[in-house]
N, C-alpha and C positions, 0 to 999 in steps of 0.2 A: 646411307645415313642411319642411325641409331639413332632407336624410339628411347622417348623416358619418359617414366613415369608410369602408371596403369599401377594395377593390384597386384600389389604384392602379400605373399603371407606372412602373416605374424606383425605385418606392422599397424600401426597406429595405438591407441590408446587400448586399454584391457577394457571389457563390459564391464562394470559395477565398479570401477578403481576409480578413486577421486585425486583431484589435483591437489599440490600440495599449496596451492590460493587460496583455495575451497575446503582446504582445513584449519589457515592460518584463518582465513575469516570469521570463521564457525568459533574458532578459540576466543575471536575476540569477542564475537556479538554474546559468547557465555560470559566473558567477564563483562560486558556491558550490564548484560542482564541481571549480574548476579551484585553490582554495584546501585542500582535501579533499586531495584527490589529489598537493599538494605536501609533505602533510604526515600522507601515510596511514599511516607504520607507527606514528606519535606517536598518532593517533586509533583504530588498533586494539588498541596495547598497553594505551590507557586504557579502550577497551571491554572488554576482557579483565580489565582492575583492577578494573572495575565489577564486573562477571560472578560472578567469583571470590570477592571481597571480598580484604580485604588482613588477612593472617597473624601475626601474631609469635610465637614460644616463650620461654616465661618458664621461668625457671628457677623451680622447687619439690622441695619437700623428698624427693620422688619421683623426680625426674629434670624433665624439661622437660616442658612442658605447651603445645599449641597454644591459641593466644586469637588471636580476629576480632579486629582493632580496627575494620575496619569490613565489615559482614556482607555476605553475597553477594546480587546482585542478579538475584533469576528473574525479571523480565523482562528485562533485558538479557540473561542469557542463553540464555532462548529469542529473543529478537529475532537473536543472534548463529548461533546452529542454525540458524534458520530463512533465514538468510542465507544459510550454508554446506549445508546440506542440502535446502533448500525446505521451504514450508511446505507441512504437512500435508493431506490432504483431509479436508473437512468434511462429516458426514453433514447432508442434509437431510433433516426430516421432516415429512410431509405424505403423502398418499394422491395416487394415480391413478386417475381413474374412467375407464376403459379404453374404454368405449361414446362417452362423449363425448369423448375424445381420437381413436377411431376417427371418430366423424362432421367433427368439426373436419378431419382430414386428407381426406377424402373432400369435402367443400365448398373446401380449397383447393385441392384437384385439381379440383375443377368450376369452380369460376372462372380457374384457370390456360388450360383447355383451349379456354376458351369464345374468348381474344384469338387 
């Protein structure tokens, strides 16, 4: 019976050689960018409209009255903080078992020392 498969040389992909996905993509996300960036303060006033939501005061028998006409949007607002401020750190949780963290680094140290 004939084996197949195993390593062979010369095949697969070259080290540092990209696909040509990974170039078509790159092409696009520059003109994305470069269409963005022409047209940034248009595209942050309207993230800010989003944000916000949009206002009016109606007149009533009280005086004026604020009404959304359309309500404000928390995620884009956080999306917009999070741009401007960075986003938060996030607690992870989970446990440490310290004994087996300790031997894990003491057998990387043994194998490190052994080359």
């Amino acid at each position: 019976m004939k084996q197949h498969g195993g390593i062979r040389l010369g095949a697969g992909r070259k080290i540092g050689s990209i696909s040509k996905k990974t170039i078509e993509e790159a092409a696009a996300r520059g003109i994305l960018v470069n269409r963005l960036l022409a047209r940034w303060e248009t595209v942050a006033d309207t993230c800010l409209d989003l944000a916000l939501g949009r206002i009016e005061y109606v007149r009533t028998e009280g005086g004026r009255r604020r009404v959304y006409t359309r309500p404000p949007d928390a995620r884009m607002l956080e999306a917009i903080i999070e741009i401007v401020i960075g986003k938060p750190k996030q607690n992870i949780e989970g446990s440490i078992n310290l004994p087996e963290l300790q031997q894990l680094a003491a057998d990387i140290r043994s194998i490190l020392t052994r080359n």
